[in-house]
N, C-alpha and C positions, 0 to 999 in steps of 0.2 A: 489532484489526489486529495489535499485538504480539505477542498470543499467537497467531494464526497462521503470523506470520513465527518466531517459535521453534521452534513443531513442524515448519516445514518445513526448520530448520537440522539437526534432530532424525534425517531422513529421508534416504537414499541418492539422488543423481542419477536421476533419471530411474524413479523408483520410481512406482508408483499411487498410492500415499499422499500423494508430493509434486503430484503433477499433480491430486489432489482438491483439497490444499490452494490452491495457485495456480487453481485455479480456484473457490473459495471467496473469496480476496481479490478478486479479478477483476469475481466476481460482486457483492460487498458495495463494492468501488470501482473502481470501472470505468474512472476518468480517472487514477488516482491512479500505475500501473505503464505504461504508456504501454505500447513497443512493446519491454519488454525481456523476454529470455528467461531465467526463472528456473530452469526445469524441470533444467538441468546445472548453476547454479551451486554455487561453493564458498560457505564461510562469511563471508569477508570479502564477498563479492558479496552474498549475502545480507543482510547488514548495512548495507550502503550503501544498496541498492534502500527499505530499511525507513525507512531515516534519511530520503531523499529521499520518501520517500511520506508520512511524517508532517512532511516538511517543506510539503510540497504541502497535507495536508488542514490544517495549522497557518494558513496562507497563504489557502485559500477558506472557512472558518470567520471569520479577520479579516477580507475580502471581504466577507462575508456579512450581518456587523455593523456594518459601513460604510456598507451601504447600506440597512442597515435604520435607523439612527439619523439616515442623510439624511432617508429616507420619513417618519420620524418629524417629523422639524422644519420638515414641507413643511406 
């Protein structure tokens, strides 16, 4: 997911190349960008979006393991 949020800091607003990419991310995490629109942001935008998204998959990964170490002990 890092290195797609790179190439698309990489890429001009509203380019084809960014709209593949975003939709690359999209596609491989579908919960992860919610309802925010990348396709014009700048580079600070894009950097927070990445931060918050790897905070989110950091967050359902530990979720994940939580409840599998419940399942575990049942």
């Amino acid at each position: 997911m890092n290195r797609l949020f790179e190439a698309m800091k990489r890429t001009e607003p509203h380019s084809e190349r960014r709209k593949q990419l975003l939709q690359e991310i999209n596609d491989k995490y579908p919960d992860l960008l919610g309802n925010q629109n990348l396709e014009a942001a700048n580079e600070r935008e894009l950097e927070e979006a990445r931060r918050k998204a790897n905070d989110e998959l950091e967050r359902s990964i530990y979720l994940q393991s939580l409840k599998e170490t419940r399942e575990e002990r049942r």
